[in-house]
C-alpha positions in Angstrom: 112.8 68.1 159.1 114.3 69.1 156.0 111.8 70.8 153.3 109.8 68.7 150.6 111.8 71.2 148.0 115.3 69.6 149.6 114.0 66.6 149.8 113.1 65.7 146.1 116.4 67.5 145.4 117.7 65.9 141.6 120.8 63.8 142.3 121.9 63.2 138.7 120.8 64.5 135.0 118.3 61.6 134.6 116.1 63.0 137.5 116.7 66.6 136.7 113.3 68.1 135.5 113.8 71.1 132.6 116.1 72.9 130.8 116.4 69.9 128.0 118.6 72.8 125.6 121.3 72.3 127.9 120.4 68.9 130.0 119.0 66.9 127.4 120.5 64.3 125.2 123.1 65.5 122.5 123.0 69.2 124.5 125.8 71.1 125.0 125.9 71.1 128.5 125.2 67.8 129.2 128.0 66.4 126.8 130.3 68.8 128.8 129.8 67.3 132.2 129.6 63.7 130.2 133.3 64.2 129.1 134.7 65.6 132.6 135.2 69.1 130.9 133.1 71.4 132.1 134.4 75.4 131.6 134.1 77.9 134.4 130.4 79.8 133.7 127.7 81.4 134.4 123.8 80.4 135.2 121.2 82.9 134.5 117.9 82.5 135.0 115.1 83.2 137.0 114.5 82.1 140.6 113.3 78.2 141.2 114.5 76.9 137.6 117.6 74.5 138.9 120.2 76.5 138.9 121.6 75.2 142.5 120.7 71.9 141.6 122.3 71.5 138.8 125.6 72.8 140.0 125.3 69.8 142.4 124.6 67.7 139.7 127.8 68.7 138.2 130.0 68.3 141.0 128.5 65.2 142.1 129.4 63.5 138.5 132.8 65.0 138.3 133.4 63.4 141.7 135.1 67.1 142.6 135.9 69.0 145.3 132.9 71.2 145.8 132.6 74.7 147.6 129.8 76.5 148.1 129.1 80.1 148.9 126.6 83.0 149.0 127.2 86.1 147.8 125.0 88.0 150.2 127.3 86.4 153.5 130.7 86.0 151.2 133.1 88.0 150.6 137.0 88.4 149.4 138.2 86.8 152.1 136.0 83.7 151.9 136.7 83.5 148.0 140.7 83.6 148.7 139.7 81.5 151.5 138.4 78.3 149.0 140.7 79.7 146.6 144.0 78.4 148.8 142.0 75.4 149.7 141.6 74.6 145.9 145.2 75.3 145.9 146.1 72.1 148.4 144.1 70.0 146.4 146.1 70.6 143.0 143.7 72.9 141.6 140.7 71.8 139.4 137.8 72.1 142.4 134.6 73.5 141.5 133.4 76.6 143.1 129.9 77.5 143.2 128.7 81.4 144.3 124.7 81.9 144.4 123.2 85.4 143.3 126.9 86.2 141.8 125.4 89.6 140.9 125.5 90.8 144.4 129.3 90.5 144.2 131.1 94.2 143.9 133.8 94.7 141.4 136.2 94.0 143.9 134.9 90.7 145.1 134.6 89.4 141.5 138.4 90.6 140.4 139.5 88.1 143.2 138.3 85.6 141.6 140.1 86.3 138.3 143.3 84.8 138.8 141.9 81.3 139.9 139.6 80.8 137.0 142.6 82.2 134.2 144.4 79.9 135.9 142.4 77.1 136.2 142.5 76.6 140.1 138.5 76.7 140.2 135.9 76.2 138.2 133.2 79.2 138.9 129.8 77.9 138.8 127.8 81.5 139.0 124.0 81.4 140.0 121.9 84.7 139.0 118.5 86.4 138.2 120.2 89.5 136.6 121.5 89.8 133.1 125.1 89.1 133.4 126.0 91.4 130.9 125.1 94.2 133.4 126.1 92.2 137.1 129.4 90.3 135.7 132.5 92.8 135.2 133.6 91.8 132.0 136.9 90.4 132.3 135.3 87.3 134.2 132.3 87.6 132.2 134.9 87.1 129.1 136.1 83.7 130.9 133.0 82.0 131.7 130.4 80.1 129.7 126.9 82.1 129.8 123.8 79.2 130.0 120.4 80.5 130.3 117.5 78.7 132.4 114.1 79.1 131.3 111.1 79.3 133.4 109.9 76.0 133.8 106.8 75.0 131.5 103.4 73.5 132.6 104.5 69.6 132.2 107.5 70.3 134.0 105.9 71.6 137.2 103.3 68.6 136.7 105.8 66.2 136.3 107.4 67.9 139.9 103.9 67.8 141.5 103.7 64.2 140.7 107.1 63.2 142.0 105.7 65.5 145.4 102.4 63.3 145.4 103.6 59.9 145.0 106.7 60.6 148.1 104.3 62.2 150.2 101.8 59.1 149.9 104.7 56.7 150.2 106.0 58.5 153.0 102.9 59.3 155.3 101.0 56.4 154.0 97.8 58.2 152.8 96.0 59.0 149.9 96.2 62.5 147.5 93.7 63.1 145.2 95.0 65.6 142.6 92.1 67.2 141.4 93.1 70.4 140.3 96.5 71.9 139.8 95.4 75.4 138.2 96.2 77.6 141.8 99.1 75.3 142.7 100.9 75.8 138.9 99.7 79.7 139.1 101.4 80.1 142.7 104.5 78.8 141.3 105.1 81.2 138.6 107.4 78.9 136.9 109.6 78.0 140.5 109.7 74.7 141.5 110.9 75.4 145.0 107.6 77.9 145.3 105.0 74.8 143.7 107.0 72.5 146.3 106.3 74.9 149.2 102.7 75.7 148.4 101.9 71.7 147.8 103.7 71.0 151.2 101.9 73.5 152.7 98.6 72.5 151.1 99.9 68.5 152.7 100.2 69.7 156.5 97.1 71.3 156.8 95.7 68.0 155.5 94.9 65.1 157.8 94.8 61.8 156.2 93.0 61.0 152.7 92.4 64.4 150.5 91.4 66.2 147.3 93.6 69.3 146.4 90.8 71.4 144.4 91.6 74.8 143.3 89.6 76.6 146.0 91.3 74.8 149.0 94.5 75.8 147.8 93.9 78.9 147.6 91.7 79.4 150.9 95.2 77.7 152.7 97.7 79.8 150.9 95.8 82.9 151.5 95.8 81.7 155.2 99.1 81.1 155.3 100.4 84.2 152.7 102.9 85.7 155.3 104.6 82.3 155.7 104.8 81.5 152.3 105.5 84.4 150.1 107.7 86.4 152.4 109.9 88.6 150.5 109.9 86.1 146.7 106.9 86.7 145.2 106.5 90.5 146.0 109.7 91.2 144.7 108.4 90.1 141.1 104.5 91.0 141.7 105.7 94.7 142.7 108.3 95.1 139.6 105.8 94.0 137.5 103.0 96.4 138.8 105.7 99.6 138.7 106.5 98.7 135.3 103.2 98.8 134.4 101.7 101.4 135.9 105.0 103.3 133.9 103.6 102.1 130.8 100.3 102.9 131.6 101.3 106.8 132.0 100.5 107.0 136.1 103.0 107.9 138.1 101.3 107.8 141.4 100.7 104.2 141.3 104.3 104.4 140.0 105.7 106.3 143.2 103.6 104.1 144.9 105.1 100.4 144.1 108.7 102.5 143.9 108.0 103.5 147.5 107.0 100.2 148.6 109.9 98.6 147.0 112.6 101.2 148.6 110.7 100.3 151.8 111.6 96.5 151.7 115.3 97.4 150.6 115.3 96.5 147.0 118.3 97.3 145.4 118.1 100.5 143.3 120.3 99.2 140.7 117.4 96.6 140.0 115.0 99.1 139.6 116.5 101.7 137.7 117.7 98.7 135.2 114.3 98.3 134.7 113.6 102.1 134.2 116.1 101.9 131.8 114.4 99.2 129.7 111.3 100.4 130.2 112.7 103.6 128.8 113.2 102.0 125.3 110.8 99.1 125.4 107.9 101.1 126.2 108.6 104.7 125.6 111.5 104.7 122.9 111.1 107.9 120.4 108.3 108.9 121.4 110.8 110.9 123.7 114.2 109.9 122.7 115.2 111.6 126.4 113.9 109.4 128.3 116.3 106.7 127.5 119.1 109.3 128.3 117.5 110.5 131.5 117.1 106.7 132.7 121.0 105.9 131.6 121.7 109.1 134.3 119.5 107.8 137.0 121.2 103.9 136.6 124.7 105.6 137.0 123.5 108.4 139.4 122.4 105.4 141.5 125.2 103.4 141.5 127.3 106.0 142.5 124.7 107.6 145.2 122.9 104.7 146.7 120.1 104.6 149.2 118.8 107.1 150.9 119.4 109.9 148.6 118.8 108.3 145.5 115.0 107.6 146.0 114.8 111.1 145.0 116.4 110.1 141.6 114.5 106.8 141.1 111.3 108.8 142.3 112.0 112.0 139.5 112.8 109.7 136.6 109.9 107.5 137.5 107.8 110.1 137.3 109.1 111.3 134.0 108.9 108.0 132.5 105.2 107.9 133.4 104.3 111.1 132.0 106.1 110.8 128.6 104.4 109.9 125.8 104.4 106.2 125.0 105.8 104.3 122.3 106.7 100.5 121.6 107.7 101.1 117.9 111.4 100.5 118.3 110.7 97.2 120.5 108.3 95.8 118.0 111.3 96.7 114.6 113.7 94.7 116.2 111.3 91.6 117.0 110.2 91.8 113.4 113.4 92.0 111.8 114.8 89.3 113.9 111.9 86.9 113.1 112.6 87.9 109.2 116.5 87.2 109.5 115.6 83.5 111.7 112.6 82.7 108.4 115.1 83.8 105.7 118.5 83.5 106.7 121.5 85.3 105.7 120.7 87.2 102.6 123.2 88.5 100.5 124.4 92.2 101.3 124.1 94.2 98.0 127.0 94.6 96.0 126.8 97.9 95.7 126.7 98.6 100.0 129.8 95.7 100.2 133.1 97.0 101.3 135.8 96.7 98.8 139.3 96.5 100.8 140.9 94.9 98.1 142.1 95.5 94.3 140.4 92.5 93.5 137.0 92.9 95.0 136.8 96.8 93.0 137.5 94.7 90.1 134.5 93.0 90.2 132.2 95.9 91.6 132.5 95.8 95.3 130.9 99.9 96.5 130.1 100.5 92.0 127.0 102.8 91.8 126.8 103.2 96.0 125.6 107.0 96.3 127.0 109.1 99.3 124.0 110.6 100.8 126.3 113.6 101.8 126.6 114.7 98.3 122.7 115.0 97.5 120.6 118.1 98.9 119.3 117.6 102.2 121.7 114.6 102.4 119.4 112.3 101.6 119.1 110.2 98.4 116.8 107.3 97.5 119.0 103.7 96.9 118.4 100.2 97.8 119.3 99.1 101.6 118.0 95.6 102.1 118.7 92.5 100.5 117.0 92.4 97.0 114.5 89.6 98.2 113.5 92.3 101.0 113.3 95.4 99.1 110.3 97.5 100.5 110.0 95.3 103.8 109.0 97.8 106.3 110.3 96.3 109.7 109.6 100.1 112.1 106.3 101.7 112.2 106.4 104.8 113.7 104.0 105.3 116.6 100.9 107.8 116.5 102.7 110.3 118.9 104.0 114.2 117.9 107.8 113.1 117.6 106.8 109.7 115.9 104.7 111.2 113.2 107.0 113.7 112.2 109.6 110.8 111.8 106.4 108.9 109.5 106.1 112.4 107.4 110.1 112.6 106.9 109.9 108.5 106.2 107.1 109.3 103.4 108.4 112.4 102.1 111.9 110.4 101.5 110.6 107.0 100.5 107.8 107.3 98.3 107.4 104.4 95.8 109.2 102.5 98.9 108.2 101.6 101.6 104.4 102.6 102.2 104.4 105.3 104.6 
């Protein structure tokens, strides 16, 4: 019998459940695969959110030629392999790869050629930042879409869908009571809140009320059925990371151990060293950030077994340096001041002035060159006039931080209020 999760697969857009940026009226998406052109891209997004389903979706509408493959049982040969196919049906067939980030360099450069070419349309599924997994020239000819986590009406809308087929189907009665553990469980996956309410169903007979505590007593009963490898993968990540931002590295070397145990890839975790590295500890210890970059690349060439001892040193590092989330919190800020006040005009004075014309009416007059001032430094305006003295980075109370804050004061009195 085929899973609830399959079962209550959306067949079209008007049953699809989230993503409304890119599936809802008027949005992008959706007006591509209204008008039959839909470009070659790339879904990213975390696991449970659609991003199968709506590849169906779109080959379904387009009435398409559809393949399908994996990229943890695919290779070159099964990508030339749909490729020729594509090729005896006059191109134009849709090709859909799941977890595309597990795809080496070499897998991905053969399917270049088809997607320049128009042969297929790549439909990439992933969890991983594309920017890092996608090599860049078919990165450059696909369409990025990011999937959300799905929100807490979403997964109630799901469960409700679940409820009422279940009833219909098995001709009893479900009282939904309370969906706290049931939405919690899910993290945001739909396939997950599926599982765990099917789950809940079967070890149900007849008329019932799903309350908090029975769904969790069941799921608890049933953990090694239900989680398997999914939720660890994220419950672990997030305990290293945090346990690396909470400055102890043998809970650190702990979740890292238990994740090289269950064959995560490296690559995962040191991408998250790596952002951890500037998130969490930025410069605080400027190093760190350089010693994670060596540990990404050190692993990539290296792999398992011998780099553990890499992952294991620069965890260990990143635990013990000092902490900072100064840099993290400056961008956030500034962004959120550039989406409230839009583009403000450069100052004339910092404006480049490639052109007779633009020197003629003051493009670069009265700039100062710091270079030419002692200790090349010299006090001039930066920021767009309705800005001036906006402080967007506050340095963190940590030995390389506040000598940054002195130097910040010492330069900018009168300022910025340091």
């Amino acid at each position: 019998m085929k899973p609830l999760a399959e079962i209550l697969r959306p067949q079209n857009l008007e049953e699809y459940i989230g993503q409304k940026h890119l599936t809802g009226e008027g949005a992008i998406l959706r007006n591509a695969i209204e008008q039959g052109r839909v470009p070659s891209m790339i879904l990213w997004g975390p696991p449970g959110v659609g991003k199968t389903t709506l590849a169906n979706i779109i080959a379904q509408t387009l009435i398409m030629p559809f393949y399908s493959l994996s990229a943890i049982n695919s290779g070159v040969k099964e990508v030339r392999d749909v490729v020729e196919k594509a090729k005896q049906h006059g191109g134009n067939c849709l090709l859909f790869i799941d977890e595309i980030h597990r795809f080496s360099k070499n897998q991905q450069d053969s399917l270049l050629s088809a997607v320049e070419k128009g042969i297929i349309t790549l439909i990439g599924a992933t969890t991983e930042n594309p920017s890092f997994e996608v090599i860049s020239p078919l990165l450059s000819r696909c369409q990025v879409f990011i999937l959300q986590e799905l929100g807490k009406d979403d997964l109630l809308s799901l469960l409700m869908k679940a409820k009422k087929y279940v009833e219909e189907e098995q001709n009893r009665k479900i009282d939904l009571k309370e969906t706290e553990s049931l939405l919690r469980i899910s993290g945001g996956d739909a396939r997950k809140l599926l599982n765990a309410f099917e789950m809940v169903c079967s070890q149900n007979v007849g008329d019932f009320v799903v309350t908090n505590e029975n769904v969790s007593k069941i799921i608890q009963q049933n953990l090694s059925i239900y989680d398997k490898k999914g939720e660890n993968h994220y419950n672990i990540i997030s305990a290293f990371i945090k346990s690396l931002r909470g400055s102890d590295p043998n809970a650190a070397v702990y979740w890292l151990a238990r994740m090289i145990a269950s064959g995560e890839d490296p690559l995962f975790i040191a991408r998250r060293m790596l952002i951890l590295a500037s998130e969490d500890i930025g410069n605080a210890n400027p190093n760190a950030l350089l010693l994670a970059n060596t540990c990404f690349e050190a692993c990539n060439k290296i792999g398992y077994p011998e780099c553990r001892i890499i992952l294991s040193q620069t965890a260990i590092y990143l635990a013990t340096s000092k902490k900072s989330n100064a840099s993290y919190m400056a961008i956030d800020t500034a962004l959120a001041e550039v989406k409230k006040s839009g583009d403000a005009p450069v100052p004339i004075h910092l404006r480049n002035a490639p052109t007779k014309l633009m020197k003629e009416i003051g493009y670069g007059n009265d700039y100062k060159y710091a270079h030419n001032y002692e200790g090349n430094f010299v006090q001039q305006q930066f920021l767009p006039d309705e800005l001036q003295g906006t402080k967007f980075y506050e340095p963190g109370n940590n030995p390389k931080e506040n000598q940054i804050r002195e130097t910040l004061r010492q330069n900018w009195t009168g300022i910025y209020d340091y």
